[in-house]
N, C-alpha and C positions, 0 to 999 in steps of 0.2 A: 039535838045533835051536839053531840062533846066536841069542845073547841080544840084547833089542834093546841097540841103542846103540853094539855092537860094529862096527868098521869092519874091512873083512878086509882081507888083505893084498895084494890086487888095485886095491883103489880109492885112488886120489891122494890127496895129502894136503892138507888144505885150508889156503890159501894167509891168513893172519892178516891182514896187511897190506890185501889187496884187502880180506874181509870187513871192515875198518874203513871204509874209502875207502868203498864201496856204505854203508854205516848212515850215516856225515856227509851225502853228496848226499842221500839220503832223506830225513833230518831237515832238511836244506837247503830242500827243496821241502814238507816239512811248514810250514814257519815260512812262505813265500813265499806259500803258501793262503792259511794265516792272517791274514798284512799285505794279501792283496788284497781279501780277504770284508771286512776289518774297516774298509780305506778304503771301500769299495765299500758299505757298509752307515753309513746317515747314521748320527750320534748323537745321538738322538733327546734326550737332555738338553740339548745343547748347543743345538738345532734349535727348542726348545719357551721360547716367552715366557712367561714368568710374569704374568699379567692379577689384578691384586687384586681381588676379588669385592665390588661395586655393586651400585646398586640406580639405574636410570635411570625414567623415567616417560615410557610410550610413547601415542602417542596413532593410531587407525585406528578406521573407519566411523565416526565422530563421540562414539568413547567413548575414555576413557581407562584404561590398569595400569600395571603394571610390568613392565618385566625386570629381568635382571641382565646384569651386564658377558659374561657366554657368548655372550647372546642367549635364555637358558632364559627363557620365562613365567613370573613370579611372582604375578602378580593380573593376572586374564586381564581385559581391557579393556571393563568393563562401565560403568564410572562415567561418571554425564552431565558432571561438571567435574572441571577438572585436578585431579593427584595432584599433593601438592609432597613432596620427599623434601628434609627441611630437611638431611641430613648424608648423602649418597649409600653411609657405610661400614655405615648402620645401616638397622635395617629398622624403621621409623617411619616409616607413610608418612600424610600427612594429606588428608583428605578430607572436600569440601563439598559440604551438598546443600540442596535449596529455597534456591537463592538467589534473590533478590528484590532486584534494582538499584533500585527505586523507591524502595521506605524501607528500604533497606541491612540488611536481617536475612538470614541464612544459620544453618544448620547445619556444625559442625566437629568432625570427631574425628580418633581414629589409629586405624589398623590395623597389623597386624604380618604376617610374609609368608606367613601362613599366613590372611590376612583376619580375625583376630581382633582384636575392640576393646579397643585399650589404655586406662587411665586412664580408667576407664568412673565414677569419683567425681566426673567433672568433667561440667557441661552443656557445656562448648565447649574441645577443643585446638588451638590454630593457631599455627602457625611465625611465629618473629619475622621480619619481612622488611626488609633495609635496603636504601637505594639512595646509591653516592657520587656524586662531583664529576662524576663521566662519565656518569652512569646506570646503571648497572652495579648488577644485581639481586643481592642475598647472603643468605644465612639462616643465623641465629643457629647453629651445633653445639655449644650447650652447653644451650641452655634453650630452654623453652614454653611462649607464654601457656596458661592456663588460665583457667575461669572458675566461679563458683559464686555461684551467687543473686545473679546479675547484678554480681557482682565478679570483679576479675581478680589473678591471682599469676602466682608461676613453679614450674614443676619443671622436673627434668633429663629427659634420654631412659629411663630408667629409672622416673622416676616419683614420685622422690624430690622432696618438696617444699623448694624453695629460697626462697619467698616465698608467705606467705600471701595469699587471699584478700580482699583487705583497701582494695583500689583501682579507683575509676571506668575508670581507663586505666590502660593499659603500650603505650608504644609504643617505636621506636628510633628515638636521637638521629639525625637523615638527617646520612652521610658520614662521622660518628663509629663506631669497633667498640668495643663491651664496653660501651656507654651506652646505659641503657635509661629514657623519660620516663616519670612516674608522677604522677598527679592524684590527689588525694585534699581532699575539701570544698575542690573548689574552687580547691588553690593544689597547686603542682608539685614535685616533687622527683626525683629520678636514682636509680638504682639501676644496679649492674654486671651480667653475665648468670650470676652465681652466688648473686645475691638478696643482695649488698650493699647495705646503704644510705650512697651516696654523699651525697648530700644532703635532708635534710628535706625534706616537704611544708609551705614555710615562702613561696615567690616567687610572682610573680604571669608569670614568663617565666626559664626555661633556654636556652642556644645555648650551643653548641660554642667555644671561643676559634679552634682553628683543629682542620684534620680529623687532630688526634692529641688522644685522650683523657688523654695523659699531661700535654696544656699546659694542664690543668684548663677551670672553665666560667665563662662571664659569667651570672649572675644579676640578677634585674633585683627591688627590695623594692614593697612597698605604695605607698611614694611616689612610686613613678617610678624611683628613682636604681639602677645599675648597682655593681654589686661582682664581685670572683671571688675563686671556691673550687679548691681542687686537686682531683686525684683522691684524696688524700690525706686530703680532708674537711677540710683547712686554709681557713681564709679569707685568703687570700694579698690581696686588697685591700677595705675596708670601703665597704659601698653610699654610698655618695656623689657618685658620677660622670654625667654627664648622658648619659655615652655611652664606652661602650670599644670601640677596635677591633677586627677578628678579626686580629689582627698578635701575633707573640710572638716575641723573641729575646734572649739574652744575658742572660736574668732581665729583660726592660725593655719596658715598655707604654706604649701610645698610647690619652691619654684625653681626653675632652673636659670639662675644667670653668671652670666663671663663661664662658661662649660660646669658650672656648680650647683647641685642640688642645696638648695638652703629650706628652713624652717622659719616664715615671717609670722608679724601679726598685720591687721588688717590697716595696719599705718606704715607697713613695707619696713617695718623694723627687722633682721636681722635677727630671731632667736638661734638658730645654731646655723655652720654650715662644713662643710665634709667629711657629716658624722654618719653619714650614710651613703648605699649606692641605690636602696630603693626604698623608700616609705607607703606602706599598704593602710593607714588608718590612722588618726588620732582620737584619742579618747581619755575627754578633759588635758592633764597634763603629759599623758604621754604618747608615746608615736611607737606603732608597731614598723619595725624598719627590716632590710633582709642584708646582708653581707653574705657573698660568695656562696646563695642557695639556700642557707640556714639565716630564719628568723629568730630575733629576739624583743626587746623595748627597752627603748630610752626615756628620758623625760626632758622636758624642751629646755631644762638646765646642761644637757648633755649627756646628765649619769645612766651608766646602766643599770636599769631596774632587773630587764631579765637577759640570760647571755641568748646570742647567737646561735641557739645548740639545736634548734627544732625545724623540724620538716615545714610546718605547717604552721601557722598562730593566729586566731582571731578572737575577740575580743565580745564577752559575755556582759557581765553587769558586776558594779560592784570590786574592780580589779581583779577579778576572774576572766580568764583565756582558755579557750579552746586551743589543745596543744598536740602536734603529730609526733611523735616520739620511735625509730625503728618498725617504722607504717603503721601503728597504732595508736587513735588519740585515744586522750583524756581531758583532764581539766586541769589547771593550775591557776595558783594565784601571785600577784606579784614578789611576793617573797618566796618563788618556786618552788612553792607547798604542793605536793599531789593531792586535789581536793577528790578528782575520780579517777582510778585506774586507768594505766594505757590495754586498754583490752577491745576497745571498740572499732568496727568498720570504717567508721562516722560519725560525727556526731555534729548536730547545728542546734543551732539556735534560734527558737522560733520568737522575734525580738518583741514584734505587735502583741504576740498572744503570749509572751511572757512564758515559755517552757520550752524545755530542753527533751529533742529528739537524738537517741543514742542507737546506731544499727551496730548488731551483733551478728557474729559471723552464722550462726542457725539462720539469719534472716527475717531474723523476729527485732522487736525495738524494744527497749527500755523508754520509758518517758519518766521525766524528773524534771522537780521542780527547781529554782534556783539556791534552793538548800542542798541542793544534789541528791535528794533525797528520790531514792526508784519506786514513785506511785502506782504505777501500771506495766504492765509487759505485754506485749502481741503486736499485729500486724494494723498499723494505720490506715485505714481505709479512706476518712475525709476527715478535713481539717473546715470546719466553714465557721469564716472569719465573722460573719455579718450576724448570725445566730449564738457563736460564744460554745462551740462547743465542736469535741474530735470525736470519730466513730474507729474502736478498735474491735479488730477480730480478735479474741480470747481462745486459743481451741477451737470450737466448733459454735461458739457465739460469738453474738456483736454488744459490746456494753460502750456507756457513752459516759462521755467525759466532759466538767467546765473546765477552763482554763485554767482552772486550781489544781485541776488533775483529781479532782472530788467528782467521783462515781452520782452519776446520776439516770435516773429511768427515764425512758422513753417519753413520759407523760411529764415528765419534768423539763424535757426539752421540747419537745412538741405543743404549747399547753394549746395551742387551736386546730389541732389532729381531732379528728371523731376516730378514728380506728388509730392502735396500734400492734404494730407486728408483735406476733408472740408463737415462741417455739415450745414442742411438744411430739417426744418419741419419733426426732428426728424430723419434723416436719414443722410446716408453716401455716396457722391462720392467724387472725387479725382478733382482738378484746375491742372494749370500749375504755372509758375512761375508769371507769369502775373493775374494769379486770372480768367485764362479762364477755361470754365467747359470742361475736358476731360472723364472723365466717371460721367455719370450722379447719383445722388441721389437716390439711388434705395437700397442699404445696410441696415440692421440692425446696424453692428459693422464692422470694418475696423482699418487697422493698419498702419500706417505711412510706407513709402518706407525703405528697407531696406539694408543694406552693399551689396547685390548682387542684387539690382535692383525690387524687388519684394515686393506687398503689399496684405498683407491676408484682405478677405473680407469676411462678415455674411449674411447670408439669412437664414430663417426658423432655426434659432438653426445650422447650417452646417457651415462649414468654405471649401473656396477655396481660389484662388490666380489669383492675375492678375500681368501683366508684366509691363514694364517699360515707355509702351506707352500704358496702361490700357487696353490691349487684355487681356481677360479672359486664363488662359493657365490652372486651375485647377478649374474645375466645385464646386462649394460649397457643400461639399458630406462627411465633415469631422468632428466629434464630438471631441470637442479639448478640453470640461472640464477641463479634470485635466491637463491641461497645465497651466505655469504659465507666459509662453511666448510663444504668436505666432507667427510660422515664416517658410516661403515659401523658397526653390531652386527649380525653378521649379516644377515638380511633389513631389517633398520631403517635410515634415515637420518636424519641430523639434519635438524632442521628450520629454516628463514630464521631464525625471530628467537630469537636468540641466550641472548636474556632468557630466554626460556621456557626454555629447555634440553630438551627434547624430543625424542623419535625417531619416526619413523612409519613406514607401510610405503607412503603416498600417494603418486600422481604429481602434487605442488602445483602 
């Protein structure tokens, strides 16, 4: 019996060379699989947004809860008045109940997302609530009224006590952040939202100098007479003044004493006095001031930089002025050079984000940068500060803008979007990051991906929503009119006013 393995002396001999050449092409078409399955198969890391987990306050059939940024139920929607989530990262949610608008008494606590009551030591918790220059509703995330035996403090979201019980009121200074008023017998004092005490319960009246806490406050004594304090808790000018303006620049204030507007420094020196009837700004050495309706600038030497001759004046970068001229602004500079034509509706100055917004009588805007130079034209739709970037309508598109006013794509602003909006023979589907079509063109109007993964889409007049991998997840069934933003958590929409920040599942 021939052993295995043995090849006898009949059968050919195996050819080496071929057996190699066959094992390469094999391994060849092994790897070829591989590169087709693995393009062929998304990557689901790359594909998947990362959504920070929130806590939004939804409101349907006339109750209010919460969700979170998924869209999961957190407090399923039983409560008769709004939930306020003072810090959407955290889960303290506050809730009112017996309220009574006639003689202002309510009910207030926290719950946590599990519906348990937080700070159950206190008869009342409620979110500090501020509103700035624009209206524009905000809430304290660092502290909470509280209140006990009819007095009021601070804690943190924790629970930690930052400010005793110990005062009639706490409320927030309106337009200022981190300023919080406080009444006790009667007379006022400031505290920060960490339960500092900026100023004594010593005034008979607190204001803001202007809407930065850092330019300290006008206080006003028993007498009447006006002083300021810093945030520093310095007394930066002694009560004496019959009146200080909300003006600050260059260490130097506008006050009014013995019936006279004067221009001091922050030592009560005396830089000018009845060289004006009104002063609207300083900036650096000079003072934008108004005589008999027409603005012009001085310099705190007294000289006139620019006359008296303009409707209008405010004050750009660089000794450039925004100037109303025969109801049209422009630009000029201190040596009342025309830097932009008087031809515009409008025009401001967008000072954080560093550009210049200019409305033309079409209704359209120029935007330019601080070389005056016009980078863009069309209709602003969103300015968001937090992201670094404007959305204009061009015609019948939207292109997107940095702060440079440098045109930038959608994928360049978005870089943690899986989908972006993309237009085609008039219509709207959604690419990938690669510019591949993931939901096809089939939309009237569509809205770019948004913080929780989701992007609203138009058909026939109706608004729905689709997900993050362009599954339809809300049929287009939603008349959104009088929205001025739209926007999907899953079944939820946002709701018209803005203020509220709310979602629902309503057809408003």
């Amino acid at each position: 019996m021939a052993s295995r393995g043995r090849r006898y002396d009949g059968e050919p001999k195996l050819n080496i060379k071929k057996v190699i050449a066959v094992l390469i092409v094999i391994a060849v078409i092994i790897m070829c699989i591989v590169l087709i399955v693995k393009f062929a198969t998304p990557d689901e890391k790359a594909e998947t947004k990362v959504v920070t987990n929130s806590y939004i306050t939804v409101y349907t059939g006339g109750k209010w809860g919460v969700i979170n940024s998924k869209g999961e139920t957190i407090i399923e929607p039983t409560y008769e008045d709004m939930i306020i989530i003072p810090d959407a990262t955290k889960p303290v949610f506050i809730c009112q109940s017996n309220v009574n608008l006639e003689n202002g008494t309510y009910e207030s606590k926290a719950i946590d997302n599990k519906s348990n009551t937080l700070f159950s030591g206190y008869e009342k918790v409620e979110a500090l609530q501020n509103i700035d220059s624009n209206n524009i509703v905000s809430y304290d995330v660092n502290a909470l009224k509280v209140s006990k035996e009819g007095k009021y403090g601070l804690i943190n979201f924790t629970g930690t006590e930052l400010l005793a019980c110990n005062y009639d009121s706490i409320t927030p200074l309106k337009g200022v952040k981190n300023s919080l008023l406080t009444i006790k017998d009667g007379k006022y004092g400031l505290v920060d939202n960490s339960g500092n005490i900026i100023i004594d319960n010593l005034y008979t009246e607190i204001k803001p100098l202007t809407n930065k806490y850092e330019d300290g406050y006008i206080v006003k004594d028993e007498n009447g007479n006006y002083g300021l304090i810093n945030y520093n808790k310095k007394q930066i000018l002694e009560c004496k003044y019959s009146e200080i303006l909300n003006i600050y620049g260059n260490n130097m204030y506008v006050v009014k004493e013995n019936g006279s507007l004067e221009l001091i420094d922050s030592n009560g020196e005396v830089k000018l006095s009845n060289k004006f009837n009104k002063a609207v700004s300083i900036d650096g050495e000079n003072i934008i001031v108004e005589n008999s309706g027409k603005y012009g600038v001085i310099n705190s030497a007294g000289e006139t930089k620019i006359e008296t001759n303009y409707e209008d004046l405010s004050y750009i970068v660089d000794g450039n002025y925004i100037a109303k001229k025969d109801g049209k602004y422009g630009i000029i500079n201190l040596s009342n050079e025309t830097k932009v034509d008087f031809k515009y509706t409008n025009i401001i100055y967008m000072k954080d984000e560093n550009f210049i917004e200019a409305d033309k009588e079409d209704g359209y805007t120029d935007l330019l940068n601080t070389n005056f130079e016009v980078k863009a034209t069309g209709i602003v739709s969103e300015i968001n500060s937090s992201k670094g970037y404007l959305k204009v309508r061009e015609g019948n598109e939207y292109k997107y803008y940095n702060f440079k006013l440098e045109s930038k794509t959608s994928q360049e602003i978005f870089l943690s979007n899986t989908l972006f909006l993309s237009k085609k023979d008039g219509k709207y589907g959604f690419v990938d990051k690669n510019g591949i079509v993931v939901v096809d063109y089939i939309y009237d109007d569509a809205t770019e991906q948004n913080d929780y993964g989701y992007s609203a889409v138009k058909i026939d007049g109706k608004w729905g929503a689709i997900d993050q991998t362009g599954k339809v997840v809300v049929t287009p069934s939603y008349d959104l009119a009088q929205n001025t933003v739209i926007s999907f958590i899953g079944k939820w929409h946002l709701a018209p006013d803005l203020n509220a920040n709310y979602y629902t599942d309503e057809n408003e």
